[in-house]
C-alpha positions as CSV (number, residue, x, y, z in Angstrom):
1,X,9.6,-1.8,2.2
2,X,8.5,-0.8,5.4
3,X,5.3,1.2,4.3
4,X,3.8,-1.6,2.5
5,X,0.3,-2.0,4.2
6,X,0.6,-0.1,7.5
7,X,-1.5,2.5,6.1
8,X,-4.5,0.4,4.6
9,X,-5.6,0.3,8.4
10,X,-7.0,3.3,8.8
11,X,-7.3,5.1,5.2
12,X,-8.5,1.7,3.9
13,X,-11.6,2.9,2.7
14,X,-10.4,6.2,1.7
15,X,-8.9,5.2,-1.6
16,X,-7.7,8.0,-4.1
17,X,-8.7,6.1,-7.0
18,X,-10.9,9.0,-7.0
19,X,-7.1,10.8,-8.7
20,X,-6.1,7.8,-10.2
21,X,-7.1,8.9,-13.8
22,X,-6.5,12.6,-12.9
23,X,-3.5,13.9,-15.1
24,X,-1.2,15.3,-12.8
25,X,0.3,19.3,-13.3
26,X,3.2,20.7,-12.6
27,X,4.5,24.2,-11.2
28,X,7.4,25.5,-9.9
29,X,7.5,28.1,-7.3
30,X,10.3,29.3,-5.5
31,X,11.6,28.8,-2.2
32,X,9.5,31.8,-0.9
33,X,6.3,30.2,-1.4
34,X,7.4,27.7,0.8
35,X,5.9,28.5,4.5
36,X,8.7,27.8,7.1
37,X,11.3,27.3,4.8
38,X,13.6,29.7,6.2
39,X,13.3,28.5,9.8
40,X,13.9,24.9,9.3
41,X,17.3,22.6,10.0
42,X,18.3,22.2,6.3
43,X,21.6,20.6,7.6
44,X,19.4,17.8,9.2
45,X,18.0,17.3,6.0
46,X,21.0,16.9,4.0
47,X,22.2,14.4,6.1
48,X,19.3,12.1,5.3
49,X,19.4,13.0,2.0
50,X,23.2,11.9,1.8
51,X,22.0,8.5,3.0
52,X,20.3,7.1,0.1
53,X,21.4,9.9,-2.9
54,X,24.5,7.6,-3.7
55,X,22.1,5.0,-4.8
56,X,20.3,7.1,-7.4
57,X,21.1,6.0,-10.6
58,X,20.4,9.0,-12.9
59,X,23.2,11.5,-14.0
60,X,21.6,14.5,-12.9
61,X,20.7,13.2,-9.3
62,X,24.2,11.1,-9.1
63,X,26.5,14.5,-10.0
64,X,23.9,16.7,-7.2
65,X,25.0,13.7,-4.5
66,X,28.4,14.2,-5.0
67,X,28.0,18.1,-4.6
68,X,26.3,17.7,-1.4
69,X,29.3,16.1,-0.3
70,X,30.9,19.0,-0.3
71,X,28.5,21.0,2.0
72,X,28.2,21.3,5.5
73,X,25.4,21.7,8.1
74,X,25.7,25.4,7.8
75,X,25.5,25.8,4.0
76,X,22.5,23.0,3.4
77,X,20.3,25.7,3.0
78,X,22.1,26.7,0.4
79,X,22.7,24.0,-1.5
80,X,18.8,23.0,-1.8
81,X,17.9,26.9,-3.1
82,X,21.2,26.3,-5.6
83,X,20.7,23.0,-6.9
84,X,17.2,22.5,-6.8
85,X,13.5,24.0,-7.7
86,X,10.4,23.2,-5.8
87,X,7.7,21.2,-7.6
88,X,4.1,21.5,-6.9
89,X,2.6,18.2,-8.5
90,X,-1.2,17.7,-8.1
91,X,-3.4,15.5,-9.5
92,X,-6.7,16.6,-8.5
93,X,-6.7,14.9,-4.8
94,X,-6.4,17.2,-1.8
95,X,-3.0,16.1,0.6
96,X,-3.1,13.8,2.9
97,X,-0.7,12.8,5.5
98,X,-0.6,10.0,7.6
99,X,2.3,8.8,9.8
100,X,4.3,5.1,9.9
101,X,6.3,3.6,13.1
102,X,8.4,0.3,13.5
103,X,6.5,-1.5,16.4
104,X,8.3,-2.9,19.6
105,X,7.1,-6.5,20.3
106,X,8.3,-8.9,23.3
107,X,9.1,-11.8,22.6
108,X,11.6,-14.7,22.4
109,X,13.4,-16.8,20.2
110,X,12.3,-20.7,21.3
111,X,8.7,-21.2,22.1
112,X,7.5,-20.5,25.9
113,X,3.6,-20.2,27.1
114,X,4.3,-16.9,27.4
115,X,5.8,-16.4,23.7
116,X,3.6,-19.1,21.6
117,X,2.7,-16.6,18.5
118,X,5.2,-17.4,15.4
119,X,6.3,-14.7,13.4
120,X,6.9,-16.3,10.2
121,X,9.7,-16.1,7.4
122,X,7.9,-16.8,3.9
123,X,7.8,-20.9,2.8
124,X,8.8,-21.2,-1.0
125,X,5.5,-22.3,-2.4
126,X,4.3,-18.9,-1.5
127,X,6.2,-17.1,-3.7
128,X,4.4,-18.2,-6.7
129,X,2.8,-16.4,-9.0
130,X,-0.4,-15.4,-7.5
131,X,-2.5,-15.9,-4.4
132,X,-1.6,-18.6,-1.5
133,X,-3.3,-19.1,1.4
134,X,-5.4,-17.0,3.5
135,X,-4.6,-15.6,6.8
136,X,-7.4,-18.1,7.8
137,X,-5.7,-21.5,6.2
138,X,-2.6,-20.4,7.4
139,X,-3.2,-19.9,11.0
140,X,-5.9,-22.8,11.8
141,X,-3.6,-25.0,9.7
142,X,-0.7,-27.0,10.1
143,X,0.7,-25.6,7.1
144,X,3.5,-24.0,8.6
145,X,4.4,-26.7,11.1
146,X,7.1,-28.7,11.5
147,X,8.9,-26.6,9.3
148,X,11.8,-24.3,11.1
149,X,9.5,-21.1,9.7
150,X,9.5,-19.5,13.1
151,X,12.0,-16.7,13.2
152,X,10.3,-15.9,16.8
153,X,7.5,-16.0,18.8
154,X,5.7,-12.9,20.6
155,X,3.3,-12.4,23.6
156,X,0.7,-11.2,22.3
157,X,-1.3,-11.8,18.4
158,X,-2.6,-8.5,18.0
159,X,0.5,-6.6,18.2
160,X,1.9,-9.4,16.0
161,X,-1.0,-8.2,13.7
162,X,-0.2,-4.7,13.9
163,X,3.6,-5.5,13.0
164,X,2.5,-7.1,9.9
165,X,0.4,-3.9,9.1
166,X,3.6,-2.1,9.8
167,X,5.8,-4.6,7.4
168,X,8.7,-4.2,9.5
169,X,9.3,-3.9,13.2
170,X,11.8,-5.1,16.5
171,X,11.4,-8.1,18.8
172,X,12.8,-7.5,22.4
173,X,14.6,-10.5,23.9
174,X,14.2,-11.8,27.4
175,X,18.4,-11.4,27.5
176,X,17.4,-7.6,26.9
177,X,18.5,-7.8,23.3
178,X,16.5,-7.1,20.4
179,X,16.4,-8.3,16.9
180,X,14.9,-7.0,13.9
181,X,12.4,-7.8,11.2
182,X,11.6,-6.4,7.8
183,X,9.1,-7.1,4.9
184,X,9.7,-11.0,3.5
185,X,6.7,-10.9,1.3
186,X,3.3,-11.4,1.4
187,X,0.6,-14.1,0.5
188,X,-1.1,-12.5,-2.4
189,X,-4.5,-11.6,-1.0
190,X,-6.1,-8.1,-1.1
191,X,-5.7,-6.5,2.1
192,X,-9.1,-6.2,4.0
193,X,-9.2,-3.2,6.3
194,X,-10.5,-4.5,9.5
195,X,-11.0,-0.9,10.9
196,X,-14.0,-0.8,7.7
197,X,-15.2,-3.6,8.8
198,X,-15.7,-2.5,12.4
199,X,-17.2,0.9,11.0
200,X,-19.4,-1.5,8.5
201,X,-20.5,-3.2,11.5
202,X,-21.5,-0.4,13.9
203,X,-19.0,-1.0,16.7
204,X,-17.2,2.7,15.7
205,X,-18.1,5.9,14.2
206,X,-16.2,6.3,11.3
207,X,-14.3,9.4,13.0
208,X,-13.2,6.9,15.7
209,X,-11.1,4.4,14.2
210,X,-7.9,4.3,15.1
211,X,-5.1,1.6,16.0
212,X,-5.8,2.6,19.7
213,X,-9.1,1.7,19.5
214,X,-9.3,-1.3,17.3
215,X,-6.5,-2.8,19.4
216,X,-8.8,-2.2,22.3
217,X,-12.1,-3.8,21.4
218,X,-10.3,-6.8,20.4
219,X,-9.1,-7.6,23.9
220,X,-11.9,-6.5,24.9
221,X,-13.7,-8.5,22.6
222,X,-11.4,-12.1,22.8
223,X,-12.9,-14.6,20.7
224,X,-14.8,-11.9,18.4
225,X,-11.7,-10.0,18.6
226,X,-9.6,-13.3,16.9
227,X,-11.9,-13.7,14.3
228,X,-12.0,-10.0,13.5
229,X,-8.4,-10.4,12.8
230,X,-8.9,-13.1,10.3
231,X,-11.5,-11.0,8.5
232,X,-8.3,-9.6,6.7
233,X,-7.0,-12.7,4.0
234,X,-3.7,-10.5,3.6
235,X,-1.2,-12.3,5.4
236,X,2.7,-10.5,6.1
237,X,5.6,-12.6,6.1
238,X,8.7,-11.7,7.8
239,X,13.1,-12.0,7.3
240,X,15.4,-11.3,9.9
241,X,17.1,-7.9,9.6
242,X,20.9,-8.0,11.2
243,X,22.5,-5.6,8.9
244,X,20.8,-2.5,10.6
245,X,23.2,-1.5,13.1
246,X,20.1,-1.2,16.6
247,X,20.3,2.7,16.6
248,X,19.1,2.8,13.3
249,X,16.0,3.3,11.7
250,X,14.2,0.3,9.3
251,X,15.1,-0.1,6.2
252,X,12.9,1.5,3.5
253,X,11.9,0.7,-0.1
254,X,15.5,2.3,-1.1
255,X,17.0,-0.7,1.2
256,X,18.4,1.7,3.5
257,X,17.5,3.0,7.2
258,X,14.9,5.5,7.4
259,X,15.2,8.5,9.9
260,X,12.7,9.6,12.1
261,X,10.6,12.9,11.1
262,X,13.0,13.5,8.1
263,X,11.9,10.4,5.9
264,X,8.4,10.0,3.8
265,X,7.0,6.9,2.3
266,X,5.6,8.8,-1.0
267,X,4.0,7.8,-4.5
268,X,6.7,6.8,-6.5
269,X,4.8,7.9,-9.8
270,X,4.8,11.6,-8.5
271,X,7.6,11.7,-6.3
272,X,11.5,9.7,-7.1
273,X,12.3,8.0,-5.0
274,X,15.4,10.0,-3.2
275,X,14.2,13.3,-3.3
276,X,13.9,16.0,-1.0
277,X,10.1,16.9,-0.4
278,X,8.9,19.8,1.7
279,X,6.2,19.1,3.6
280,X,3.3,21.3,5.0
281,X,1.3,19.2,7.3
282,X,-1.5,21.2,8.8
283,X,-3.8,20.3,11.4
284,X,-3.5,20.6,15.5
285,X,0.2,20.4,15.2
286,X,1.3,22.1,11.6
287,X,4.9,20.2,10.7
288,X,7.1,22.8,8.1
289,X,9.9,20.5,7.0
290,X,12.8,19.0,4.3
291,X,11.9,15.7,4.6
292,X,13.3,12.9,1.6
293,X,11.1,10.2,-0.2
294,X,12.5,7.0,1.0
295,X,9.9,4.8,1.2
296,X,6.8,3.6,-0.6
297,X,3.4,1.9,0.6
298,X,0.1,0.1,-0.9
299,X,-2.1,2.8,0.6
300,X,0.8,5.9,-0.6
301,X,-1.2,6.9,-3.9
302,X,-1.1,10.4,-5.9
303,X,0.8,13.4,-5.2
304,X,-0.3,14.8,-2.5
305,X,-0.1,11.5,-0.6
306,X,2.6,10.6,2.2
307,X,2.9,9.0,5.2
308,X,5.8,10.7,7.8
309,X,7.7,8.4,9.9
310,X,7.6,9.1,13.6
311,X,10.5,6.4,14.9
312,X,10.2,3.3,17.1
313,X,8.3,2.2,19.8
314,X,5.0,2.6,21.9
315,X,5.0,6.5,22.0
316,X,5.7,6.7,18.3
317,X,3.0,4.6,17.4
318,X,0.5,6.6,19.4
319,X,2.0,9.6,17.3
320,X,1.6,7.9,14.0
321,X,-1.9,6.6,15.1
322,X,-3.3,10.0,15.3
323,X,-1.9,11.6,12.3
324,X,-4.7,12.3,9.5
325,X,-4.2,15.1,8.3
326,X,-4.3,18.0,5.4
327,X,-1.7,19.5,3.8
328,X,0.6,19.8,0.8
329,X,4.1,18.5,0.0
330,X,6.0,20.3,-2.9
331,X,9.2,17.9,-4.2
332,X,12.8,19.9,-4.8
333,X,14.0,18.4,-8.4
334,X,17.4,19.1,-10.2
335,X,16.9,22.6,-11.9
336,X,17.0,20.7,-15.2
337,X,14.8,18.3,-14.5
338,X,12.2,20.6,-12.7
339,X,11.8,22.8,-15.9
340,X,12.2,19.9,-18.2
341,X,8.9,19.0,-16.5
342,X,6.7,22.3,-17.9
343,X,4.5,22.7,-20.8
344,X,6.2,23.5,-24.1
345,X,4.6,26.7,-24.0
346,X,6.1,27.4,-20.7
């Protein structure tokens, strides 16, 4: 569950609890009333679709899987205007999209002096019921010590930060090979944003937060910088992902690879899980595309709520970093299930 706190960085203090009690609505519109529809690469987005529909579980959604099987590239289109009706779900909220990456650390295996911060797998006593220690206990104790918790060690502790914001991410071996980690659970403390608390402070303007920025004033900022960092009690533990053949994207909250710039983390009270959702991103650089729900997140709430993801590495994190921005996102349902949906007196 790749999404699971990555967004709490920067929206942290935007919470939509302002919808949370909104009753959502529902219309359905047709596939005109969709801007761009007509020009995008529907056979890219079947494709992701046919990775995860196989694990849906409902009738309806199970028999529309094993249709699409039967379409190619060229007759996606197609299929979506055949099988499906878009869904305009609002809740009173205005959209919001934000955008997710899996981080590239360095790192090694054994402890070095160059590689001496541990990413950890989760000890058992953490999994109880309710909170465990604080990112503050946990790293200026010997808690974890002595204990073969390590499942590597990286260069450098704010990117090791940054991957726990992420929940998932890939550690490059000296040898030149890589390994992967994904979400191993967490240690029960509310995530505090420390982007908020730089804002709270007067070190940045609200309109300049940004992971660029925060990651630069603390190495700017050393020793401030390390104590920022524990200002946030949320603590990310990590399990090796070798499943995920290296060409692949992380898995997502439906346990299966995500694909770059077709896949959504989405509310999962508005939006199942699986489905295809057409988003209209606006802003400097409007984004018209099929995209499918595959992932959640902590900071994902309401309707009109995603976050896009933009791939791995350096350059997709600066991509995802800058994304805030307006829009809507209509969801494609089974034709049943979209009219099922309506008001009585429809």
């Amino acid at each position: 569950m790749i999404a699971t706190l990555r967004s709490l960085l920067l929206v942290g203090a935007m919470t939509t609890a302002s919808a949370a009690g909104a009753e959502a609505t529902r219309s359905i519109l047709s596939f005109d009333d969709l801007r761009g529809w007509a020009e995008d690469d529907h056979g890219a987005a079947l494709s992701v679709f046919l990775n995860t529909c196989g694990d849906l579980k409902d009738p309806d959604w199970r028999a529309l899987c094993g249709v699409a099987r039967t379409y190619d590239a060229e007759a996606a289109r197609a299929f979506f205007e055949l099988f499906f009706r878009p869904v305009l779900v609002e809740d009173g909220a205005e959209g919001l999209f934000t955008g997710y990456f899996e981080p590239e650390l360095d790192g090694a295996r054994t402890r070095t002096d160059r590689f001496r911060y541990p990413i950890y797998k989760m000890p058992p006593e953490a999994r109880a019921e309710g909170s465990w220690l604080s990112r503050r206990e946990i790293l200026t104790s010997d808690v974890m010590q002595g204990r073969g918790l390590e499942i590597a060690w990286v260069d450098d502790p704010v990117e090791l930060f940054f991957l726990q914001i992420q929940g998932s991410g890939r550690v490059r071996l000296p040898d030149g090979g890589a390994l992967r980690v994904g979400y191993g659970g967490a240690n029960g403390h509310p995530y505090r944003s420390i982007g908020v608390e730089l804002v709270r402070r007067g070190i940045l303007g609200a309109h300049e937060v940004s992971a660029q920025m925060i990651r630069a004033w603390v190495r700017k900022n050393p020793e401030a910088g390390a104590e920022l960092l524990l200002h946030n009690p949320s603590y990310v533990f990590f399990r090796e992902v070798s499943r995920v053949a290296p060409e692949l994207g992380p898995l997502g909250a439906m346990n299966r690879s995500v694909t770059t710039m077709r896949s959504i983390a989405a509310d999962p009270a508005y939006t199942p899980l699986g489905a295809p959702v057409w988003v209209e991103k606006d802003g400097n650089e409007p984004i018209r595309r099929l995209m499918i729900a595959q992932d959640t997140g902590s900071a994902i709430k309401g309707a009109q709520r995603a976050d896009i993801f933009f791939g791995t590495g350096d350059e997709a994190g600066q991509a995802a970093g800058k994304l805030k921005d307006p829009g809507r996102m209509v969801v494609l349902l089974p034709i049943q299930r979209a009219y099922a949906l309506l008001p009585d007196e429809f």
